[in-house]
C-alpha positions in Angstrom: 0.0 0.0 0.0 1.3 3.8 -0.7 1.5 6.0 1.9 -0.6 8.4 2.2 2.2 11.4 0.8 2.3 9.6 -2.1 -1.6 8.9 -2.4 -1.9 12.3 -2.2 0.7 13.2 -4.9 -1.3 11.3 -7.2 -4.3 12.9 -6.5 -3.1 16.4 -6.8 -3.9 16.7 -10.9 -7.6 15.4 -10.2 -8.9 17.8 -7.6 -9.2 21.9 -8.0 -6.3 24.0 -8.3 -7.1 25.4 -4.6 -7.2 21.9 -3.4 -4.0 21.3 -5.4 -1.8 23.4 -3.4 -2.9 22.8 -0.1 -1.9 19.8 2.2 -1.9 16.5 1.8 -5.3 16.0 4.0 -7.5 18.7 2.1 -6.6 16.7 -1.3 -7.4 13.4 0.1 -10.6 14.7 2.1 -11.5 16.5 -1.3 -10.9 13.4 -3.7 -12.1 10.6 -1.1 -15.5 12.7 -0.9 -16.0 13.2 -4.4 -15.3 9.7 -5.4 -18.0 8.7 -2.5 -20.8 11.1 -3.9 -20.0 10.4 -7.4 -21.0 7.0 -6.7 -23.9 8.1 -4.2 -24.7 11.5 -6.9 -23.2 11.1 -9.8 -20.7 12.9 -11.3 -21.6 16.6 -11.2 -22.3 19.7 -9.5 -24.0 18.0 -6.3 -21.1 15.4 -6.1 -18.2 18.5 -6.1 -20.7 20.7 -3.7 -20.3 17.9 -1.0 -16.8 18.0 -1.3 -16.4 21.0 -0.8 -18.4 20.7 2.1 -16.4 18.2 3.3 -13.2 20.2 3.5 -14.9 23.0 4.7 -15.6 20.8 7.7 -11.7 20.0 8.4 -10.1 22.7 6.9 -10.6 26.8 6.1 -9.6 28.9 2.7 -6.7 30.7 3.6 -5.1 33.2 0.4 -4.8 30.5 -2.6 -5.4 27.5 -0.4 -6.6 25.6 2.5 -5.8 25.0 5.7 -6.4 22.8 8.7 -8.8 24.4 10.8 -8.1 25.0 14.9 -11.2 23.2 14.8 -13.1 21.1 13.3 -17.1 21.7 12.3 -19.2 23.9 10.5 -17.5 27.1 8.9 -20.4 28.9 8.3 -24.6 29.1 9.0 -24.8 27.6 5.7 -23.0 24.4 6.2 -24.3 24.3 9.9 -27.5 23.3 8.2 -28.0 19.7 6.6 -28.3 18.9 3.3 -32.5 19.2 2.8 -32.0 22.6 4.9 -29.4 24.2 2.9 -31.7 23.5 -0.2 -34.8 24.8 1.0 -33.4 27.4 2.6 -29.8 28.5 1.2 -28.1 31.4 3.4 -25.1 32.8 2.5 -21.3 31.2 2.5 -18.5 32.5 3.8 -16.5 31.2 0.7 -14.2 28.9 2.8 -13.3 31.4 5.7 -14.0 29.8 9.1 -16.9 32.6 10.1 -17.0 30.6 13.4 -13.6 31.1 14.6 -12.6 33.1 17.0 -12.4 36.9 16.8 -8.4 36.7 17.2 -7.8 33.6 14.3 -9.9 35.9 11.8 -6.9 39.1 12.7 -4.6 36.2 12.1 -5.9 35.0 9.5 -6.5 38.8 8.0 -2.6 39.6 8.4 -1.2 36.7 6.6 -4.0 37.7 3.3 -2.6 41.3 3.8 -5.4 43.1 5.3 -4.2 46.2 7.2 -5.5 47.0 10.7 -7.8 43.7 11.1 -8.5 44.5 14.9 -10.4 47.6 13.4 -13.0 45.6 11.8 -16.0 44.0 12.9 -16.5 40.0 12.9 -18.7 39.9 10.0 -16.8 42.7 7.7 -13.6 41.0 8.8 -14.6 37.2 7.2 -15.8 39.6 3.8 -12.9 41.3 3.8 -10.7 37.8 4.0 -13.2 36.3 1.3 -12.1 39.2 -1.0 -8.3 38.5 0.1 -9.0 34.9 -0.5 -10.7 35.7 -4.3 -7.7 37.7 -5.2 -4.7 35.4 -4.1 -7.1 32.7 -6.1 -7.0 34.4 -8.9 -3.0 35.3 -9.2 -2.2 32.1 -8.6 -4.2 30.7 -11.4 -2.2 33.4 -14.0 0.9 31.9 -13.1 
C-alpha cells in the first residue's frame, strides 16, 4: 500500500487548483469525498458541492489555499444546516473562511492575506474582507 504522501501526490492533478496546493489531508478529504458522492450522486455539481463541504468541515480557505482548521465543524450558518436545509433554505457562505472562529484567528488569519489594521474591523466585515483576500490570491495564482 502507498503511503498516504504519495496517495496524495497522485491525486493532486484530479482535484481543483485550490485543493492542489494545499496539504496532503484537504486533497485526500476532497478526492475521497468526491469519489464517494459520485458513486452516491453522480458525477456533477451535487457530487463536487459535498466535497467542498467536506473540507470546509476539516479545513478553512486561507489566500490560494486551504488550511487545517483549529477546529473542526461547520465554517459557516450555511454548512451548519443539513443537506435538505441548505436547499430549501440557502443562506449565505462565507466562501471557505472559518466565520465561526474566534475573533483573534480571523486578525490572524486577515494579516497573513494582507489586510491592514484587522482588529479595526468587525467580525462579520472582517470574514468579507478575507473572502475578497482569499478571491484575489485565487485568482493570481491561477495566471501563473
Amino acid at each position: 500500500m502507498t503511503d498516504k504522501h504519495q496517495q496524495a501526490e497522485e491525486m493532486r492533478d484530479e482535484v481543483p487548483s485550490t485543493v492542489a496546493r494545499s496539504d496532503d489531508k484537504a486533497v485526500r478529504t476532497y478526492k475521497k469525498t468526491l469519489e464517494s458522492a459520485e458513486e452516491t450522486y453522480g458525477g456533477g455539481e451535487r457530487a463536487h458541492r459535498t466535497a467542498y463541504a467536506s473540507l470546509k468541515h476539516t479545513h478553512e480557505k486561507v489566500g490560494d489555499h486551504w488550511e487545517p482548521k483549529e477546529r473542526r465543524g461547520p465554517s459557516d450558518p450555511q454548512a451548519a444546516q443539513g443537506a435538505p436545509a441548505s436547499q430549501q433554505r440557502p443562506r449565505p457562505t462565507a466562501q471557505g473562511v472559518d466565520a465561526n472562529a474566534s475573533k483573534g484567528h480571523l486578525d490572524q488569519v486577515a494579516r497573513r492575506v494582507g489586510i491592514d489594521n484587522p482588529q479595526d474591523l468587525g467580525r462579520d466585515e472582517l470574514v468579507r474582507a478575507i473572502e475578497k483576500a482569499n478571491a484575489r490570491a485565487t485568482a493570481r495564482a491561477r495566471k501563473r
